[in-house]
C-alpha positions as CSV (number, residue, x, y, z in Angstrom):
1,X,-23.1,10.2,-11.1
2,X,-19.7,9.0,-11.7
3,X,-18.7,8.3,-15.2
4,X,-18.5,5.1,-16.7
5,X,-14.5,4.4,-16.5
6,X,-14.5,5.5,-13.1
7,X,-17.9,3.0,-12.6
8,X,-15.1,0.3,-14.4
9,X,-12.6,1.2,-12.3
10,X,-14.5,0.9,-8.8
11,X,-16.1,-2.8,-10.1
12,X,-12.8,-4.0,-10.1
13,X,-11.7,-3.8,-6.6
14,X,-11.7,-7.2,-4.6
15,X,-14.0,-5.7,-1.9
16,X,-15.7,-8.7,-1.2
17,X,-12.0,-9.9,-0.2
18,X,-10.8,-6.7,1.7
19,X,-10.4,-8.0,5.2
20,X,-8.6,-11.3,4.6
21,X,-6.2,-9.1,1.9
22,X,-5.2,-6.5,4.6
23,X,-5.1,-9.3,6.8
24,X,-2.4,-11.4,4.6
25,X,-1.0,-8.2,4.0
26,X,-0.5,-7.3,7.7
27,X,0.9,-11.0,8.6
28,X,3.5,-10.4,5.8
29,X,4.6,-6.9,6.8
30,X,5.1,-8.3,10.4
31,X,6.8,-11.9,9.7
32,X,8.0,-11.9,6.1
33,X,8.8,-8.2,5.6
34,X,11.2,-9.4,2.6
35,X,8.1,-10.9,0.8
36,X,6.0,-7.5,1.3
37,X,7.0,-5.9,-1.6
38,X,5.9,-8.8,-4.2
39,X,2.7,-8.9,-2.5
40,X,2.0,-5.2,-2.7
41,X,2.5,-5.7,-6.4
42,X,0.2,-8.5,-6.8
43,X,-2.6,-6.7,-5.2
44,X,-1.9,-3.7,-7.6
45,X,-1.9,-5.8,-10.4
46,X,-5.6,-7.0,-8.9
47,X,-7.3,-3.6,-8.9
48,X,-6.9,-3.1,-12.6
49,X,-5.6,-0.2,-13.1
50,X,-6.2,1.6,-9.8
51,X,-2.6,3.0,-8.4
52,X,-1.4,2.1,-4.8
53,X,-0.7,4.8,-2.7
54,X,2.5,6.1,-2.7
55,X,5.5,4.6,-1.1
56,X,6.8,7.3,1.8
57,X,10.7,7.3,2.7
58,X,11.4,5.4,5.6
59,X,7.9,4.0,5.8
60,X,8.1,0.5,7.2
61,X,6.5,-2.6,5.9
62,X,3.6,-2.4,9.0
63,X,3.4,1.2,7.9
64,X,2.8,0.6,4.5
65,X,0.5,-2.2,5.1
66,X,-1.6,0.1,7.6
67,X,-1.6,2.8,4.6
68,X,-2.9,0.4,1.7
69,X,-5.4,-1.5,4.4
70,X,-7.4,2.8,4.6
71,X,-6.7,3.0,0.9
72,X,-8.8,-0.4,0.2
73,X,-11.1,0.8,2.9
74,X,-11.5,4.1,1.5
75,X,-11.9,2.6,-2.2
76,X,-14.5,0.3,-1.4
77,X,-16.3,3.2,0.7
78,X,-16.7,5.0,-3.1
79,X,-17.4,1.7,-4.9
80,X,-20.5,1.5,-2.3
81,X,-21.4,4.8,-2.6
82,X,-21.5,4.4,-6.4
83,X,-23.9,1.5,-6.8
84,X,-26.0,2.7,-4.6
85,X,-29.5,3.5,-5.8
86,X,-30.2,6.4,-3.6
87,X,-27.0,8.3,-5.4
88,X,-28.7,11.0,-7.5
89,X,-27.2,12.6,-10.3
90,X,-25.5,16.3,-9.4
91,X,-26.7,19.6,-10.8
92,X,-24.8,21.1,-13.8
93,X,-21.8,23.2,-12.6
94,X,-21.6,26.6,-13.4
95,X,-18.9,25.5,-16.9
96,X,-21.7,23.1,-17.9
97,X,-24.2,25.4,-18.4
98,X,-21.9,27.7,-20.1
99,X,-21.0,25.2,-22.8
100,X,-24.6,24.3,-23.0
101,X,-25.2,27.5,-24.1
102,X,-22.4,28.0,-26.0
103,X,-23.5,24.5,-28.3
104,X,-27.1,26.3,-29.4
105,X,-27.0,26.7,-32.9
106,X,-26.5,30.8,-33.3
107,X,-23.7,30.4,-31.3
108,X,-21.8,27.6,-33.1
109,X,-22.2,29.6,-36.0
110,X,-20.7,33.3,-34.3
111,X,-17.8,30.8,-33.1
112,X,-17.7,29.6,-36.8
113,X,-17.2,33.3,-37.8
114,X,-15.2,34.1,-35.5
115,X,-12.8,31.4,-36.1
116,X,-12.4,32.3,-39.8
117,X,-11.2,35.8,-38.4
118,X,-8.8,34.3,-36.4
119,X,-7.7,32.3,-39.1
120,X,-7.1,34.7,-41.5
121,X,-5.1,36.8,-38.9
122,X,-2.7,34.0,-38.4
123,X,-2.2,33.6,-41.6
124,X,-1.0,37.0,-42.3
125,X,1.2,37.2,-39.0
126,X,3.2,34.1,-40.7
127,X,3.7,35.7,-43.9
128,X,5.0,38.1,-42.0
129,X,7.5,36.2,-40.1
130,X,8.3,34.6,-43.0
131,X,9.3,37.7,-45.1
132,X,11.3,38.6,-41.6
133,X,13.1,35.8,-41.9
134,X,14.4,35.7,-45.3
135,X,16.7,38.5,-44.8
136,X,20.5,37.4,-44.2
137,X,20.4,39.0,-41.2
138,X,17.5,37.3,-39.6
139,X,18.5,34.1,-40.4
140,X,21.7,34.7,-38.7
141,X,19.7,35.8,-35.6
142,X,17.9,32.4,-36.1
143,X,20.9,30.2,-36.0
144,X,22.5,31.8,-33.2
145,X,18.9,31.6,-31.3
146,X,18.7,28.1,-32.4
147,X,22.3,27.1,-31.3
148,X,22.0,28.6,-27.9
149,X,18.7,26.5,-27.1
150,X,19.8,23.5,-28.2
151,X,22.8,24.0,-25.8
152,X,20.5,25.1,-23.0
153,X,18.4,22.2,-23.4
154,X,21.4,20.1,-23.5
155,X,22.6,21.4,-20.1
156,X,19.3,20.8,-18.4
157,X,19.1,17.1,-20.1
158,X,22.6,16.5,-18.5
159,X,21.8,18.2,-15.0
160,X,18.6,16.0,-14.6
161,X,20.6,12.6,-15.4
162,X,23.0,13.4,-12.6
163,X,20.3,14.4,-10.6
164,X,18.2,11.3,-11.1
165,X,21.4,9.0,-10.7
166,X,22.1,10.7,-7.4
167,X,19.0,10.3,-6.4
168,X,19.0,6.6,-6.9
169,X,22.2,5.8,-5.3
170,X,20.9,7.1,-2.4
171,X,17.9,5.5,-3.0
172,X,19.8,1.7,-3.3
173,X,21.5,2.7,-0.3
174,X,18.5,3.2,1.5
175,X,17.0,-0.2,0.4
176,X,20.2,-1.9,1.0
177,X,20.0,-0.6,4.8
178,X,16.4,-2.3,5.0
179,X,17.1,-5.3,3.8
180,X,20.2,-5.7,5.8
181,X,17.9,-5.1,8.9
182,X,15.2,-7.4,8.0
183,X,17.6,-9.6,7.1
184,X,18.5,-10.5,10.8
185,X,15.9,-13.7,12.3
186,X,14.4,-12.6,14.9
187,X,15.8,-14.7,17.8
188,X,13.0,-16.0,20.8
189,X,13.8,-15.8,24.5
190,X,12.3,-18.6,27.2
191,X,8.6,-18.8,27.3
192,X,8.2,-18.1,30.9
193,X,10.2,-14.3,29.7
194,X,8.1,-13.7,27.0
195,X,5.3,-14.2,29.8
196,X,7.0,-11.8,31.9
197,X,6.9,-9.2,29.2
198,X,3.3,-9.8,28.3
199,X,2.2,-9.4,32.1
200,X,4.5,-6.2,32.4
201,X,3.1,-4.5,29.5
202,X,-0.6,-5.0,30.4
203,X,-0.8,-2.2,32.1
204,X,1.2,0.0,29.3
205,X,0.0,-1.6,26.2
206,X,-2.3,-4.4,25.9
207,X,-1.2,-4.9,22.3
208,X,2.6,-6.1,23.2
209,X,1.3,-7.7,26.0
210,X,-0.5,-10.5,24.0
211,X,2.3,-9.9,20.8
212,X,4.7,-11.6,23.8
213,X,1.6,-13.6,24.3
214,X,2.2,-15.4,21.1
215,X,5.9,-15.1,20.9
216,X,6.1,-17.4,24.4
217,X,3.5,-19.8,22.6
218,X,6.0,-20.2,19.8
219,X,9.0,-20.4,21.8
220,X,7.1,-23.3,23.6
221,X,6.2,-24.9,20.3
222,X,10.0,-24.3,19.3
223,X,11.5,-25.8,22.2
224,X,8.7,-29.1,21.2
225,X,10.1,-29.0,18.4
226,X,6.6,-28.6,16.9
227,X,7.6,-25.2,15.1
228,X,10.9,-24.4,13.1
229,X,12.2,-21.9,13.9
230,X,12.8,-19.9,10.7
231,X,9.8,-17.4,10.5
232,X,8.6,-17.4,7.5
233,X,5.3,-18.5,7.9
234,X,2.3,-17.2,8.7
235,X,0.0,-18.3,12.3
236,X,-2.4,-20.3,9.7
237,X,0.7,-21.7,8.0
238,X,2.3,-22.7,11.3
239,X,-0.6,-24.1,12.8
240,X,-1.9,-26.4,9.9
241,X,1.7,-28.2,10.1
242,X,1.8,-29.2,13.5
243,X,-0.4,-32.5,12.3
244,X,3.0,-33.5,10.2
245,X,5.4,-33.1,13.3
246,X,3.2,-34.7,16.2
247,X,0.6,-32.8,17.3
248,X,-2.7,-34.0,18.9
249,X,-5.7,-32.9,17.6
250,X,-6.5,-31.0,21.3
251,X,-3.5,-29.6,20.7
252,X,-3.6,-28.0,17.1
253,X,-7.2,-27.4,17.7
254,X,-6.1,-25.3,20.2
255,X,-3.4,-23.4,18.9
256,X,-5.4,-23.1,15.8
257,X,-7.7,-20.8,18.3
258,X,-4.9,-18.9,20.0
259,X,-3.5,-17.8,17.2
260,X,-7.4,-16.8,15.3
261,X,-8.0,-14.6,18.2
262,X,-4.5,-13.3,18.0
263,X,-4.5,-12.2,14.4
264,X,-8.5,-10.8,15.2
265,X,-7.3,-8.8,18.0
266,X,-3.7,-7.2,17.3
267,X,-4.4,-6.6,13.5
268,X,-7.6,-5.0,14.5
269,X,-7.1,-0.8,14.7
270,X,-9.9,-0.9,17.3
271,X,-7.8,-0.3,20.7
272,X,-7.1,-3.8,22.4
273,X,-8.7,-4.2,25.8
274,X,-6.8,-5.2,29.1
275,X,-8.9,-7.5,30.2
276,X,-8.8,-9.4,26.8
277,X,-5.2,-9.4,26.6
278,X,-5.3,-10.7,30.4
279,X,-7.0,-13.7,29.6
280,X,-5.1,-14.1,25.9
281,X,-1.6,-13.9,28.4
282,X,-3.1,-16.5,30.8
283,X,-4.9,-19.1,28.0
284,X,-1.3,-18.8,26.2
285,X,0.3,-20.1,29.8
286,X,-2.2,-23.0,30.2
287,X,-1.2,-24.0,27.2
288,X,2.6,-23.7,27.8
289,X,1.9,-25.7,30.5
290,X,0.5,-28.6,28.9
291,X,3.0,-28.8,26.1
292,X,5.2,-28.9,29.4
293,X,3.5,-31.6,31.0
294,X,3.1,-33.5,27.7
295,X,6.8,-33.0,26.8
296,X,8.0,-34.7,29.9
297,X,5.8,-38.1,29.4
C-alpha cells in the first residue's frame, strides 16, 4: 500500500479537472506560447508539492504541453490505482524481514553489546590521534594538510561559479532566441488559400488539413471584422465576443460549434480521420460562404 504522504500527495491532483487543464494548456502552447510558461507554474503550484516534469532543451511550448498532458495522465492513473479497494497490501521484501528479525528483543540486546565494543574502540583510536597530533611535527603536517584543502576547495568553488554563469548565458541566449520567434504574429492568408491548403493536405495529414480549416474561418471572421486580429485569445474566448461586434445568434452559435469540434479533434492524440477532416474543411466553407453573402447585404 502506498504510504500515507504519498496517499497526500496523489489526493491532491486536480484529476477531476485533467482534460479541460491539458486542454487550456494545449490552446496556450499553440496561440499564446508567451503566456505558457506562467501557466505551467500555476498548475505546479496546484498539485501541491508534486514536481512537473522536467523542462528539455529545445522543447517547444506544444512539446511541453504534450509532455505535462501524459504526466497528469500518468499521475492520475496511480492516484486511481491507489484508492482503489481491490489494491492489497504487498508482501514484506526480503530487508523487511531482516529488520524484523533484527528488532526481537535478544537481538537488540547483542546490538546493544556490540555497540559498547565499538564505542570503546573509537574512543581509544582518538586518543590516539590525539597524542599523534600533539607533537610539533604533526601539527605542522596538519596545517600544511589543512591549507592545501582549503585551497583545493577554493578552486573547485571558483570553477563551478564560472561554470554555472556560462551555463546561464547560454541559457538567456537560448530564451532570448524563443521569445524573439514567438514574438513574430502570425500573419493569415485569404480564406479561399487557407481552403486550398486544407484540401491539399487531406490526403497527407488530416490534422493540418482542418488546422487550415480554422485558420480560413478566422481570416473570414477577420476580414468581417468580427475577430481582431492579434491572437491572443483562445477559440472559446474568440467565439463568446462575437455578440459585442455584430454577430447573429446563427452565426456565433455556429462558430461556437466549429471551433468545439476543432479543439475535440486536433488536441485529441487519437489519429484524426480523413473523412472527419473532409466534412470539418467543407462545414468551415459553408460558413465562409455565408459570412460572404451576409457581408455584401
Amino acid at each position: 500500500m502506498p504510504s500515507l504522504p504519498l496517499l497526500l500527495l496523489l489526493a491532491s491532483l486536480p484529476c477531476a479537472e485533467r482534460e479541460d487543464i491539458t486542454l487550456d494548456l494545449r490552446e496556450t502552447a499553440e496561440y499564446r506560447p508567451a503566456g505558457f510558461a506562467d501557466e505551467a507554474s500555476t498548475l505546479s503550484a496546484r498539485l501541491g508539492g508534486i514536481p512537473l516534469p522536467p523542462v528539455q532543451d529545445g522543447d517547444t511550448a506544444p512539446e511541453r504541453a504534450e509532455q505535462i498532458a501524459r504526466f497528469l495522465k500518468e499521475a492520475c492513473d496511480v492516484q486511481a490505482l491507489a484508492n482503489s479497494p481491490s489494491a492489497v497490501p504487498p508482501p514484506p521484501t526480503e530487508p523487511e524481514r531482516l529488520e524484523a528479525i533484527l528488532d526481537r528483543p535478544e537481538f537488540a540486546r547483542a546490538r546493544q553489546r556490540h555497540g559498547d565494543a565499538l564505542k570503546r574502540i573509537m574512543r581509544e583510536v582518538t586518543a590516539w590521534l590525539e597524542g599523534l597530533f600533539e607533537s610539533r611535527g604533526a601539527q605542522g603536517f596538519a596545517v600544511a594538510t589543512r591549507a592545501v584543502m582549503l585551497g583545493l576547495a577554493l578552486a573547485l568553488i571558483l570553477w563551478s561559479v564560472l561554470r554555472l554563469r556560462a551555463r546561464r548565458g547560454r541559457k538567456a541566449a537560448h530564451v532570448s532566441a524563443s521569445s524573439a520567434a514567438n514574438a513574430e504574429p502570425l500573419v493569415l492568408d485569404s480564406p479561399a488559400e487557407h481552403l486550398r491548403r486544407a484540401r491539399a493536405a487531406l490526403s497527407t495529414d488530416a490534422r493540418e488539413a482542418i488546422r487550415e480549416g480554422l485558420l480560413s474561418l478566422l481570416s473570414s471572421l477577420e476580414e468581417r471584422r468580427l475577430a481582431r486580429p492579434d491572437r491572443v485569445r483562445t477559440n472559446r474566448e474568440l467565439a463568446a465576443e462575437l455578440p459585442g461586434r455584430g454577430a447573429s445568434a446563427a452565426l456565433v452559435r455556429e462558430v461556437e460549434r466549429l471551433m468545439g469540434w476543432y479543439d475535440r479533434t486536433f488536441y485529441s492524440l487519437a489519429p484524426v480521420a480523413p473523412e472527419e477532416a473532409a466534412r470539418f474543411v467543407t462545414e468551415v466553407e459553408s460558413l465562409n460562404g455565408t459570412l460572404a453573402t451576409e457581408g455584401a447585404r
